[in-house]
Structure formats: C-alpha cells, structure tokens
VMD Tcl script that builds the backbone (N, CA, C; Angstrom):
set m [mol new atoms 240]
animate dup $m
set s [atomselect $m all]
$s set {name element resname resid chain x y z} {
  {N N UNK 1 A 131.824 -24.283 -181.194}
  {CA C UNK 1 A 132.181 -23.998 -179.812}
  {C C UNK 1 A 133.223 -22.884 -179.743}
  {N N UNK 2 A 133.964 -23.073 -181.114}
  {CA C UNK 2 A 135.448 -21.941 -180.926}
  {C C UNK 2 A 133.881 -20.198 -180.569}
  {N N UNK 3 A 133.130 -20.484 -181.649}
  {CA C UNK 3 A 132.400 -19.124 -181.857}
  {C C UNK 3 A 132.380 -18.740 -180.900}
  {N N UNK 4 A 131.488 -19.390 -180.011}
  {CA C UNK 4 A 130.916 -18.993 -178.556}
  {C C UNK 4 A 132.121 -18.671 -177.575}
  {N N UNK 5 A 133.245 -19.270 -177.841}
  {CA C UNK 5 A 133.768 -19.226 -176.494}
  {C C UNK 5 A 134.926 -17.805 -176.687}
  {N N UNK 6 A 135.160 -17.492 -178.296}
  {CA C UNK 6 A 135.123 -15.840 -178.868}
  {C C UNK 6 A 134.151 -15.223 -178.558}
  {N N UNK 7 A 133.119 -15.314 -178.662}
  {CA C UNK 7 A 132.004 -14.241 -178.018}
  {C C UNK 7 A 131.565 -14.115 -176.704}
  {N N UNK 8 A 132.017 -14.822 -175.641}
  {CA C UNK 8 A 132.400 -14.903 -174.351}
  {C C UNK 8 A 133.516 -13.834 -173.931}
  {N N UNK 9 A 134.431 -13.832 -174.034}
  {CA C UNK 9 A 135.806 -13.641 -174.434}
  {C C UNK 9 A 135.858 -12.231 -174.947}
  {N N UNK 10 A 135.132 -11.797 -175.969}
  {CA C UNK 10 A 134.856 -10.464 -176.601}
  {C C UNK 10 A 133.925 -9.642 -175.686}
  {N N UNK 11 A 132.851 -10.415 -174.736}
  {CA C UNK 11 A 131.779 -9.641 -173.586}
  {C C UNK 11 A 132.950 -9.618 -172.405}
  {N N UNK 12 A 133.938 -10.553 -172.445}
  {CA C UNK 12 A 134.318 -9.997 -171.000}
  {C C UNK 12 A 135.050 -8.939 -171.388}
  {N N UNK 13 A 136.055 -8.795 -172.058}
  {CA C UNK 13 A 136.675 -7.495 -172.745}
  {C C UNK 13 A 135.565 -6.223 -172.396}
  {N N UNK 14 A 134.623 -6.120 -172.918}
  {CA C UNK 14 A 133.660 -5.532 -173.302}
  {C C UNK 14 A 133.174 -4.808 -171.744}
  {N N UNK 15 A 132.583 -5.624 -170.785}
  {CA C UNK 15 A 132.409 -5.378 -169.653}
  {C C UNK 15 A 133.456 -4.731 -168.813}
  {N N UNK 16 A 135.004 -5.338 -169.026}
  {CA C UNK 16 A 135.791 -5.220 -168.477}
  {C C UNK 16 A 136.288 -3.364 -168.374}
  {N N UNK 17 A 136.292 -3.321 -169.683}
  {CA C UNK 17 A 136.431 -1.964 -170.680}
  {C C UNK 17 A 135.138 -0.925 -169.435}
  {N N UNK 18 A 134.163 -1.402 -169.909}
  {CA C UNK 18 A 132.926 -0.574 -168.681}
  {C C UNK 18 A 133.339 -0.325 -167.532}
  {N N UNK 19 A 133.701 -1.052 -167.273}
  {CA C UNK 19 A 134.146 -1.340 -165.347}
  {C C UNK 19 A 135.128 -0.255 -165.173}
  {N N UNK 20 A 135.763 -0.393 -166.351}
  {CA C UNK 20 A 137.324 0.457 -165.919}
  {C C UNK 20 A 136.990 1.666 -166.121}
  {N N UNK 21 A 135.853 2.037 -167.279}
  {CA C UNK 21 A 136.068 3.503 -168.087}
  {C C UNK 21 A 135.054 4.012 -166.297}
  {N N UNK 22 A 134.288 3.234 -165.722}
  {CA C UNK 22 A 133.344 3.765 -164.296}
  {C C UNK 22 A 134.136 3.821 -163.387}
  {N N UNK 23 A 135.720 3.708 -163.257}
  {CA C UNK 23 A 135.844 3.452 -162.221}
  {C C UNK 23 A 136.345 4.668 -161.702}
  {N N UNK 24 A 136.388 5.412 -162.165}
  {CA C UNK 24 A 137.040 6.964 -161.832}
  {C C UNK 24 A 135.428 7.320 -161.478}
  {N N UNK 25 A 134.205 7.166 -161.450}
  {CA C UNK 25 A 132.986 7.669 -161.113}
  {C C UNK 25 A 131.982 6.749 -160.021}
  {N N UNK 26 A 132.951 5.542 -159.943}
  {CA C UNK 26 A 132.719 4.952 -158.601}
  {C C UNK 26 A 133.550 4.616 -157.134}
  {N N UNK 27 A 132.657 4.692 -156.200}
  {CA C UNK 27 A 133.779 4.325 -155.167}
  {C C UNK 27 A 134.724 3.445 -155.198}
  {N N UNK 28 A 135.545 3.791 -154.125}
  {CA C UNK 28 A 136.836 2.094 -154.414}
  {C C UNK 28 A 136.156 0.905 -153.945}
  {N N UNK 29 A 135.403 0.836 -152.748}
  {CA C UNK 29 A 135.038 -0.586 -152.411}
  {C C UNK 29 A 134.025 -1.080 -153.467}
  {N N UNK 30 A 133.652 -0.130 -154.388}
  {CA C UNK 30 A 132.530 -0.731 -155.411}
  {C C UNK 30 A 133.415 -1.561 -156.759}
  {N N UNK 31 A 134.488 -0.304 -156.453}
  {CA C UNK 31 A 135.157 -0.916 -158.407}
  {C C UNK 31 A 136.078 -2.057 -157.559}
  {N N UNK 32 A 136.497 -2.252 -156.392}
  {CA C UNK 32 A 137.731 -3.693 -156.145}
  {C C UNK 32 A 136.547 -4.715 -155.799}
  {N N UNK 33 A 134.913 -4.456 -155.583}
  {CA C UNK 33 A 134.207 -5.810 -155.536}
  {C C UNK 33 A 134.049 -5.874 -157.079}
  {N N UNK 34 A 133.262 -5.316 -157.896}
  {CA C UNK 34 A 133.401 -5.303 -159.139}
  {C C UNK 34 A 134.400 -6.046 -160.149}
  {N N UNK 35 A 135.761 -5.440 -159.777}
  {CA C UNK 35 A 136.737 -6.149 -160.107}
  {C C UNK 35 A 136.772 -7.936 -159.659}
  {N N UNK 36 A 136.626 -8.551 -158.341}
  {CA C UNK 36 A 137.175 -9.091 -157.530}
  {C C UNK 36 A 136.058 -10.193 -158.421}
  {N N UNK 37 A 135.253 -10.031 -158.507}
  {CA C UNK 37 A 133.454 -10.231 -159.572}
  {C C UNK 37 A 133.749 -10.753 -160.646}
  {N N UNK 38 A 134.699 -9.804 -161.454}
  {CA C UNK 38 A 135.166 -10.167 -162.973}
  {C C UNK 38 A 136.370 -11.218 -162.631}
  {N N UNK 39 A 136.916 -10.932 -161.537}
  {CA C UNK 39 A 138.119 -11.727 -161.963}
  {C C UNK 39 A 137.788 -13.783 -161.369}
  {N N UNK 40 A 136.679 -13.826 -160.348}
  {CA C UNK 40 A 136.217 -14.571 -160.442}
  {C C UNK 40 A 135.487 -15.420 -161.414}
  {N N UNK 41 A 135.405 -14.835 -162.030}
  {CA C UNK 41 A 134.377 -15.836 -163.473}
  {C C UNK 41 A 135.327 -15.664 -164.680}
  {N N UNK 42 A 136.398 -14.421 -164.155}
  {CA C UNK 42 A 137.038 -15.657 -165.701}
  {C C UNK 42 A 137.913 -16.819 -164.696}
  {N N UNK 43 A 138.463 -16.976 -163.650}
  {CA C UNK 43 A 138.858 -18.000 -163.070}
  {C C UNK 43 A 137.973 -19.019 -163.281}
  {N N UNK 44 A 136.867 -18.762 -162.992}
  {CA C UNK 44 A 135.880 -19.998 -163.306}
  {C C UNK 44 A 135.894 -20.404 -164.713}
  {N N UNK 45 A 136.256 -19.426 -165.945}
  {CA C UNK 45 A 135.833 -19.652 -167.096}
  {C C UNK 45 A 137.152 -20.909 -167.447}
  {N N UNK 46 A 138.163 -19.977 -166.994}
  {CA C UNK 46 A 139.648 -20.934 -167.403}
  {C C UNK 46 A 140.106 -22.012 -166.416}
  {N N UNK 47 A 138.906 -22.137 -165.608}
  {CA C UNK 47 A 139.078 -23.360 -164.939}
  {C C UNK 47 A 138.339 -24.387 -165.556}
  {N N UNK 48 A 137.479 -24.176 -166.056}
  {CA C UNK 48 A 136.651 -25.188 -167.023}
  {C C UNK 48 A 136.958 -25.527 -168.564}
  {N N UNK 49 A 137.783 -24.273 -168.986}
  {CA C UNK 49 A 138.536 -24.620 -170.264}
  {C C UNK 49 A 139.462 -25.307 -169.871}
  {N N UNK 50 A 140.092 -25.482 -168.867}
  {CA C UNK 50 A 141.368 -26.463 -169.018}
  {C C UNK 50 A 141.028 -27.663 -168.052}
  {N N UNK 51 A 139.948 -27.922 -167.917}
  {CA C UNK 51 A 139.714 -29.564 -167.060}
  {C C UNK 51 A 138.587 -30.169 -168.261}
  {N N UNK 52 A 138.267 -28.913 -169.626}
  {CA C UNK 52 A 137.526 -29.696 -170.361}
  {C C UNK 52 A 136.069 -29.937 -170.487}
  {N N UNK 53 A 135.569 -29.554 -169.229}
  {CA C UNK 53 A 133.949 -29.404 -168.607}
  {C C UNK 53 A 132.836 -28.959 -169.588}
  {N N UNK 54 A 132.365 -29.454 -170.242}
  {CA C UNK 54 A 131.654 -28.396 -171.187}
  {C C UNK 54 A 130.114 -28.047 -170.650}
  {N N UNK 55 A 129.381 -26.943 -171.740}
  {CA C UNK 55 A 128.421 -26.971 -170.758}
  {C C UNK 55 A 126.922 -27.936 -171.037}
  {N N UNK 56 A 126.009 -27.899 -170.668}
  {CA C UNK 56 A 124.848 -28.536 -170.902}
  {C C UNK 56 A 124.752 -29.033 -172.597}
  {N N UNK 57 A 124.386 -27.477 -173.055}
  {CA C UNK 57 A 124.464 -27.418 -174.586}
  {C C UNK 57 A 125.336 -28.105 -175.275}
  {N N UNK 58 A 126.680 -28.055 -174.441}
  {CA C UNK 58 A 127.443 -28.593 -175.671}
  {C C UNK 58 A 127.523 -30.011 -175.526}
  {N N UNK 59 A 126.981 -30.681 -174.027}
  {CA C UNK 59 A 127.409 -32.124 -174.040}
  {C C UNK 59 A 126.133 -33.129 -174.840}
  {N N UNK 60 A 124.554 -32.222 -174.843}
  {CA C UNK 60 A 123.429 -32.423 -175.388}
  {C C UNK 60 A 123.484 -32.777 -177.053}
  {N N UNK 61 A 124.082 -31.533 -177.628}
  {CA C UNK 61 A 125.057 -31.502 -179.230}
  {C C UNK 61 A 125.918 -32.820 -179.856}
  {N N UNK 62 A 126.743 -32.869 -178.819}
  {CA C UNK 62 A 127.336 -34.064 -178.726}
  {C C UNK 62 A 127.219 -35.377 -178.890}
  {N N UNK 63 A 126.381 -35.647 -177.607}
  {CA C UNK 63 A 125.478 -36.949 -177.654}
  {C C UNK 63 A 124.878 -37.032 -178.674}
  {N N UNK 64 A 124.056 -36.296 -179.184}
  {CA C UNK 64 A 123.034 -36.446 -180.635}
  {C C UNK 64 A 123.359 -36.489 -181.473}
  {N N UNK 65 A 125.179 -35.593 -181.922}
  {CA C UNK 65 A 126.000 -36.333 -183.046}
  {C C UNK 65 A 126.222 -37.648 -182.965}
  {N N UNK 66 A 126.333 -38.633 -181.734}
  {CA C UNK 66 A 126.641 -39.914 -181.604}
  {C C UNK 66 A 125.976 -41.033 -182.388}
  {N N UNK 67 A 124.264 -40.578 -181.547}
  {CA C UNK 67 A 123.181 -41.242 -181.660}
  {C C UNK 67 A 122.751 -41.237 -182.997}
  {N N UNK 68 A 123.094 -42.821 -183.949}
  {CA C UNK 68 A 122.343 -43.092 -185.166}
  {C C UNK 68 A 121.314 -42.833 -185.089}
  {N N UNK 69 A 120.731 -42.476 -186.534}
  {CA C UNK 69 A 119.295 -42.853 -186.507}
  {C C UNK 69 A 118.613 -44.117 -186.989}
  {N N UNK 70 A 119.693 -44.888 -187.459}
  {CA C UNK 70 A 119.783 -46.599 -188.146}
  {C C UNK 70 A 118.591 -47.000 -187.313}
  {N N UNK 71 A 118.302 -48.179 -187.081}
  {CA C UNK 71 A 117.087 -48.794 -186.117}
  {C C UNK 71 A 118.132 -50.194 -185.981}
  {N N UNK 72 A 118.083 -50.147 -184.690}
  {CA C UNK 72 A 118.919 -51.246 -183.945}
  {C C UNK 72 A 118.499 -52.985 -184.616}
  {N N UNK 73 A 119.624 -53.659 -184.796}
  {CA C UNK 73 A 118.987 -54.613 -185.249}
  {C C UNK 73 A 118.456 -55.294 -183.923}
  {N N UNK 74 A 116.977 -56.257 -184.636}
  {CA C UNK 74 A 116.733 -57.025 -183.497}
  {C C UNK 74 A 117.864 -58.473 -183.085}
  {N N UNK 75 A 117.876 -58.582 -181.756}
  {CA C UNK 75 A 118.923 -59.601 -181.793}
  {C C UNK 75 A 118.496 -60.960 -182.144}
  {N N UNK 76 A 116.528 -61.111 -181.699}
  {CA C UNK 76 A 116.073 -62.502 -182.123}
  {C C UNK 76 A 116.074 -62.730 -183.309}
  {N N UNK 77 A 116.055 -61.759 -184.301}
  {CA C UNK 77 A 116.256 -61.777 -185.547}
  {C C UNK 77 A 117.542 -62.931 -186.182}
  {N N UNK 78 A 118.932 -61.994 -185.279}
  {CA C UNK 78 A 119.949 -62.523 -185.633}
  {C C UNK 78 A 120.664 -63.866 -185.053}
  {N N UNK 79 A 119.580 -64.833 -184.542}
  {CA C UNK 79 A 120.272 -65.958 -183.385}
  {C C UNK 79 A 119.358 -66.894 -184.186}
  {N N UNK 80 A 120.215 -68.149 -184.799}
  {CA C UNK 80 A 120.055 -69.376 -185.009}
  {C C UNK 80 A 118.847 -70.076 -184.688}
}
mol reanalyze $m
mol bondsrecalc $m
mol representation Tube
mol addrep $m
C-alpha cells in the first residue's frame, strides 16, 4: 500500500509540475480552475489518509488475508 500511495503522490507532483510549467500559456480562469481541481483531490486524498478509508482493492486484499483456507469444522461432528 506504502507503493501505491508513493506512486500517487509522485503523479500528483508530476501533474502538478504540468499545470504550472502551462500556466504562463493558459488563461487565468483556466489555470485557478485547474488549480482549484488539483487542490481538491489531494484534499480528498488526505482526507481519506487520515480517517483511514481504504479503497475497494485494498479492503478485498485484506479480507482474503483473513479468510483460512482450513475447512470449518462440522459442529455435529463435535457435540456428544
């Protein structure tokens, strides 16, 4: 999870870097929605890193580390 959430992290850089090197070749109301764009989703990003939220993938991962593959004992088996 650390990987992904470095390679998240390295695209917003990345994008961010774009946005800025265009912004001398775009209008202002384009680069402050643009901006306003980026700065929304990392709010979203670091709102979900710090309440813990993970996403689909990772709660799917999870669960299936849980889940033995043992075979449940039967209980009539185990009753007197």
């Amino acid at each position: 999870m650390e990987r992904l959430t470095m390679i998240v992290l390295v695209a917003a850089l990345l994008l961010m870097g774009i946005v800025l090197g265009a912004v001398v070749q775009i209008p202002l109301p384009m680069s402050l929605a643009l901006g306003a764009l980026i700065g929304c989703w990392l709010l979203v990003f670091a709102v979900r890193e710090r309440t813990g939220c993970a996403s689909p993938l990772a709660v799917t991962a999870r669960t299936s580390a849980r889940t033995s593959t043992a075979p449940h004992p039967d209980p009539k088996e185990s009753a007197p």
